[in-house]
N, C-alpha and C positions, 0 to 999 in steps of 0.2 A: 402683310406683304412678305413674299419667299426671296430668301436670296440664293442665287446660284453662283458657279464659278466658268468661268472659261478657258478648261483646260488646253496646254500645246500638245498637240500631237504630231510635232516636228521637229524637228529641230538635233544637233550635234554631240546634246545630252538627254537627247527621250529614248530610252527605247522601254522594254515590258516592263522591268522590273519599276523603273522610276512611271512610268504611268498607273502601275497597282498602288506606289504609294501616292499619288496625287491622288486617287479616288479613296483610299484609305481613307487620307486627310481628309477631302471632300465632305465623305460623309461623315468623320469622325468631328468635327467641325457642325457637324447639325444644317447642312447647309442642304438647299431640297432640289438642288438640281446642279446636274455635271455636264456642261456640253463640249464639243471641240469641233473644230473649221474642215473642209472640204478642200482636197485639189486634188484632181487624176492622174494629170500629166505635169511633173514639175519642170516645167520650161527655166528657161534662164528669167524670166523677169517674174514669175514666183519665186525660185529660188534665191533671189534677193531678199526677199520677205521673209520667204517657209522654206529653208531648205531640208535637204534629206536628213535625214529617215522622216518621209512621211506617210505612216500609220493610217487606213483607209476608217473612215469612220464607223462607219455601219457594222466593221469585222469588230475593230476594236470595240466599240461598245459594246458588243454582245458577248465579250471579254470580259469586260469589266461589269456587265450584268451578273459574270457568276462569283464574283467577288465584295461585291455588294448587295445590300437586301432590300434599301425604304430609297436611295437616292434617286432622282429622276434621270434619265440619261437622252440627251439631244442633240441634234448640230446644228452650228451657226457660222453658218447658215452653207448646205448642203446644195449647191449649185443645181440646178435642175435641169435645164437646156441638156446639158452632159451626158444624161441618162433616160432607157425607156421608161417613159413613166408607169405600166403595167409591172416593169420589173421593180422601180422602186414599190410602189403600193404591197407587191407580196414583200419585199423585203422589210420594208418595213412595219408591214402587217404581219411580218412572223416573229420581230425583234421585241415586239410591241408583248407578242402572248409570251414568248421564253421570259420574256423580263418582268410579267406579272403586270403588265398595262403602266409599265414608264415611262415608253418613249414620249417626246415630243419632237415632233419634227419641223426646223427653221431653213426655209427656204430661200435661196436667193439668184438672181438672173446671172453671178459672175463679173467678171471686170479684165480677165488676162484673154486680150487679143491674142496671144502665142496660145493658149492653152488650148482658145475653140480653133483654131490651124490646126493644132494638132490629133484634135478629135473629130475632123473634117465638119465642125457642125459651126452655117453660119453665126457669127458676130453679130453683123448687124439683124438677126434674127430673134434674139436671147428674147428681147420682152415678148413677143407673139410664141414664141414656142415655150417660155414659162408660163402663159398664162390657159393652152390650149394641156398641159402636162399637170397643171392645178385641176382644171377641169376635170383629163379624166382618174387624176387620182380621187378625188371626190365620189366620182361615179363607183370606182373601183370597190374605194371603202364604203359607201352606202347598200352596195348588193350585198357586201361579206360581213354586214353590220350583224348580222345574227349568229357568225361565229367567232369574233373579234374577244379580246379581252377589256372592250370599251373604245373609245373612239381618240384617235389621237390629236390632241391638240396640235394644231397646222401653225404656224408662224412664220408671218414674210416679212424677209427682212429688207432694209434699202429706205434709203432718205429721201427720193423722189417723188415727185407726186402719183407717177405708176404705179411705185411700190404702195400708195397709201391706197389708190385705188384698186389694187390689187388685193390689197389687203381686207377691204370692205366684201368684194365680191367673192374671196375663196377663202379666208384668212379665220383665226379666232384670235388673233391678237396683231398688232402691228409691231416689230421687231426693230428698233434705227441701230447701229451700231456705230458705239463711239461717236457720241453728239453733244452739242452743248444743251445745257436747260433751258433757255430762250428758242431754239431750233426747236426743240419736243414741245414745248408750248405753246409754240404758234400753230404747230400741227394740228395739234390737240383739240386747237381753240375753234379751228377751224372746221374741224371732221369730224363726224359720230363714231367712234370705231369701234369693233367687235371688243377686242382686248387691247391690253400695253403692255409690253412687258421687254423692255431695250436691255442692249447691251451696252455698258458704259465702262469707261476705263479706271483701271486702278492703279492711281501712284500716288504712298503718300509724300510727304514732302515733311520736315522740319519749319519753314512757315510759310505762311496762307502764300496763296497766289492772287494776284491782284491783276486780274487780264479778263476784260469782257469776252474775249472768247477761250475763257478754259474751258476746256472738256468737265463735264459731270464724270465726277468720282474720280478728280482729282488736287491735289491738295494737302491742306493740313486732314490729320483725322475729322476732326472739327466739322471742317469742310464737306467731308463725304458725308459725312453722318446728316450735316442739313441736305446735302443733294438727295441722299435718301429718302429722308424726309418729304421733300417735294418731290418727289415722285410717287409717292404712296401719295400724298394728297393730291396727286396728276391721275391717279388711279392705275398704277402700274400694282397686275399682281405678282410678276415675278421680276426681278432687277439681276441680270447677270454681270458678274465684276469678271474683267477682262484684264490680270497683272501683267501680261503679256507686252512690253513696249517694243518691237520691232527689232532687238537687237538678241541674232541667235546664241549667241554666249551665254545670253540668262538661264535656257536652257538645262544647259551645266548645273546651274546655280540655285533649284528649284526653292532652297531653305527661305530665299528672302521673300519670294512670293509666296511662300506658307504663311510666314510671319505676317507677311501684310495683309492677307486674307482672313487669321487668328485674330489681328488687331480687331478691326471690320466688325467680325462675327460678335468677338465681344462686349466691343462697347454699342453696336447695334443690340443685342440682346439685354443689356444693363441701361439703354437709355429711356428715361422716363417718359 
């Protein structure tokens, strides 16, 4: 099983210099995949969350494709509804060959009411126009499949039962971000799916957490190391750790999420 990270590409302490060194790190860390989040139009109630400087994914990645050589580069999940899905397909059909067949791209229907106002595209539309923009990316990449640098691995992401059925019929992996392990389980147990491969959060803690609904991947180290665990035996083949807790000041503060991400790596790679 690969672990990745989920890098911020927002916030009050990002801008190039500090997202060269998170990919540094990234890949310096041995870690096989770099992703980071989506928004177009930063409304007042993203900005709550992600405020500016927010760094467009697709430019950025192909940034930091030439600054790295073996890491996988993706987003998560890259809002779809938002965008023509012919324009995504070439863009991400061209990010895919400059970067030597890294991309992986993690799709998701959205969640900020202010945002599709603002990009005049209905709301209550988001599931039928993600799934009609899966389609024809699919189509897209299956014409241009003979001049591609391979096929990019598709991942949907979202904890619904849409997103799972979505994820069956366009998907090569199901994506849930920030979930507990009984939530992933049930799903699992449930559905046949293409792949797994979540996003989970990362905080560790000094001692265990004792809360039937904590979040996977977080905790004492201890802790993550068994959530890990069960999710490699859930069949996840990639687990991205998400250090990012909702408070943009951390931003600033990149070093502690290094550390926590070091910790991770190494006693992941040193456990029996």
């Amino acid at each position: 099983m690969q672990l990745g990270v989920n890098v911020p590409n927002f916030g009050p302490g990002t801008d190039p210099g500090v997202l060269r060194e998170w990919a540094q790190v990234v890949e310096g860390l041995g870690f096989g995949l770099l992703m980071m989040s989506d928004h177009v139009v930063v409304t007042p109630e993203v900005a709550e969350r992600y405020p500016e400087p927010f760094y467009e994914p697709f430019t950025t990645l192909a940034w930091l494709a030439g600054v790295t050589s073996k890491v996988r580069l993706g987003t998560t999940v890259l809002i779809l509804p938002y965008r023509e899905p012919l324009l995504v397909a070439r863009t991400a059909g061209t990010l895919n060959r400059l970067s030597g067949g890294r991309l992986v791209l993690g799709v998701g229907v959205g969640w900020s009411r202010q945002e599709f106002q603002a990009l005049g595209v209905p709301y209550s539309a988001r599931g039928r126009l993600t799934d009609e923009h899966l389609a024809t990316l699919r189509k897209a990449w299956d014409e241009e499949a003979d001049g591609g640098a391979g096929p990019i691995p598709l991942w949907i992401g979202g904890h619904s039962e849409a997103a799972v059925r979505r994820t069956i019929r366009f998907g090569d992996a199901w994506h849930p971000l920030r979930a507990t392990l009984p939530a992933m389980r049930a799903v699992l147990a449930e559905h046949v799916l293409p792949g797994f491969a979540p996003r989970i959060a990362l905080r560790l803690t000094d001692a265990p957490i004792d809360d039937p609904e904590r979040l996977a991947g977080t905790g004492t180290v201890e802790q993550v190391l068994d959530d890990l665990d069960q999710l490699r035996q859930l069949g996840a083949e990639t687990v991205l750790l998400d250090p990012y807790h909702g408070d943009p000041e951390d931003t600033r503060r990149p070093h502690a999420a290094w550390r926590a991400i070091a910790t991770v790596a190494d006693r992941w790679r040193t456990a029996p």
